[in-house]
C-alpha positions in Angstrom: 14.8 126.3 85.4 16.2 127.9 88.8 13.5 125.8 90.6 15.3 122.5 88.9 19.2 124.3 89.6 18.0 125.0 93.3 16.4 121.1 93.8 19.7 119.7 91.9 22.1 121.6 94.0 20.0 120.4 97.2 20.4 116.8 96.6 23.8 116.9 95.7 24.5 118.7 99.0 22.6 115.5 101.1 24.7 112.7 99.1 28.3 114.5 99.9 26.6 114.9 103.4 25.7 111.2 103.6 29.1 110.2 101.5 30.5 112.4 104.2 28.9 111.0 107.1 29.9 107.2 106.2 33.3 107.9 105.5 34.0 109.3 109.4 31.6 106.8 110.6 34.0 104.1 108.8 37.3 106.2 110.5 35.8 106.4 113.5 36.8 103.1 115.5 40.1 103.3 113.8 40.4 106.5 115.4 39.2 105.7 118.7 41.6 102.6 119.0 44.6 104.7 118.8 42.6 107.2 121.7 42.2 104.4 124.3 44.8 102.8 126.4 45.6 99.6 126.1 47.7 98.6 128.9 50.1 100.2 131.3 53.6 100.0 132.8 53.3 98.8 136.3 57.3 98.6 136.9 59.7 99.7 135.3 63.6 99.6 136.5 66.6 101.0 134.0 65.9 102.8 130.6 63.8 102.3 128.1 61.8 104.5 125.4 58.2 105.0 124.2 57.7 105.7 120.8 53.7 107.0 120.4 51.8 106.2 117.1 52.6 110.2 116.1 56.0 109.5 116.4 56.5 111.7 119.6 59.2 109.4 122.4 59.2 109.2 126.1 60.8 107.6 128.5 59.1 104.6 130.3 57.9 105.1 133.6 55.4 103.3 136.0 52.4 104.4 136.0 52.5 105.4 131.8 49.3 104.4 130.0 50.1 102.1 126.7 48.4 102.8 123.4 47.8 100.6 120.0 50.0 101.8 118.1 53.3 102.3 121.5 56.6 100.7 120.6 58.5 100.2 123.7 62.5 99.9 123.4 64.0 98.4 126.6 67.7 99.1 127.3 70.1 96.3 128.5 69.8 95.3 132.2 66.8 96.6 132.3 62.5 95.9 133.0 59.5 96.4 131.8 56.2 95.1 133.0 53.0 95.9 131.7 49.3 95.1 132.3 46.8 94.6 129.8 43.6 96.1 130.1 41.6 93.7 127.7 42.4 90.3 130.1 44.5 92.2 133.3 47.4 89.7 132.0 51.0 91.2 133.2 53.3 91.1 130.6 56.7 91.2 131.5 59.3 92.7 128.8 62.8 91.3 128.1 65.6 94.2 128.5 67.5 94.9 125.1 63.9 94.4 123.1 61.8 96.5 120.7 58.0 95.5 121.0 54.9 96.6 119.6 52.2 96.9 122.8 49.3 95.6 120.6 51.5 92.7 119.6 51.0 91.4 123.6 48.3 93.6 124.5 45.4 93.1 121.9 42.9 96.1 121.9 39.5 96.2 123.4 37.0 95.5 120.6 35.0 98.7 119.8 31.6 98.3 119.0 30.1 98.6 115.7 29.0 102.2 115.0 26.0 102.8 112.2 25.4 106.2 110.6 22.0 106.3 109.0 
């Protein structure tokens, strides 16, 4: 009986391992889209505001690397341009906007990762 306990307990320890394992392999690109830039300001005259996917705001600068995720909040009279990293496009920001970076900058597709 403690033999059929002991082999019982074993494989349910290797499916919540493999449950485990699929469910962070599924996360995974989700989680490194939000880690890699996406674009970045290359000017930036007047104010304006990042908001960062964790809610966290700073103000835009040149130079600032842009995240899926980045709202960017452009005063009146002032400019924003950003580059793209996926298709080096420059993306030039209207003053007294709110935009979402992915919205102009789409993100670089991730591969597909398989946990076995």
């Amino acid at each position: 009986m403690k033999k059929i306990v002991t082999a019982l307990t074993i494989v349910c320890i290797i499916i919540a391992q493999s449950f485990t394992n699929q469910v962070l392999a599924d996360e995974l690109p989700q989680f490194l889209a939000y880690q890699s830039p996406i674009g970045i300001v290359v000017e930036a005259k007047g104010n304006g505001k990042i908001t960062r996917f964790n809610k966290s705001v700073i103000s835009i600068s040149k130079g600032e690397k842009l995240y899926r995720g980045d709202s960017l909040k452009i005063a009146k009279g002032s400019k924003v341009v950003i580059e793209c990293y996926n298709n080096n496009k420059k993306w030039n920001i209207p003053q007294n906007t709110l935009v979402a970076v992915h919205n102009g900058c789409a993100p670089i597709q991730l591969p597909q990762v398989e946990v076995l």
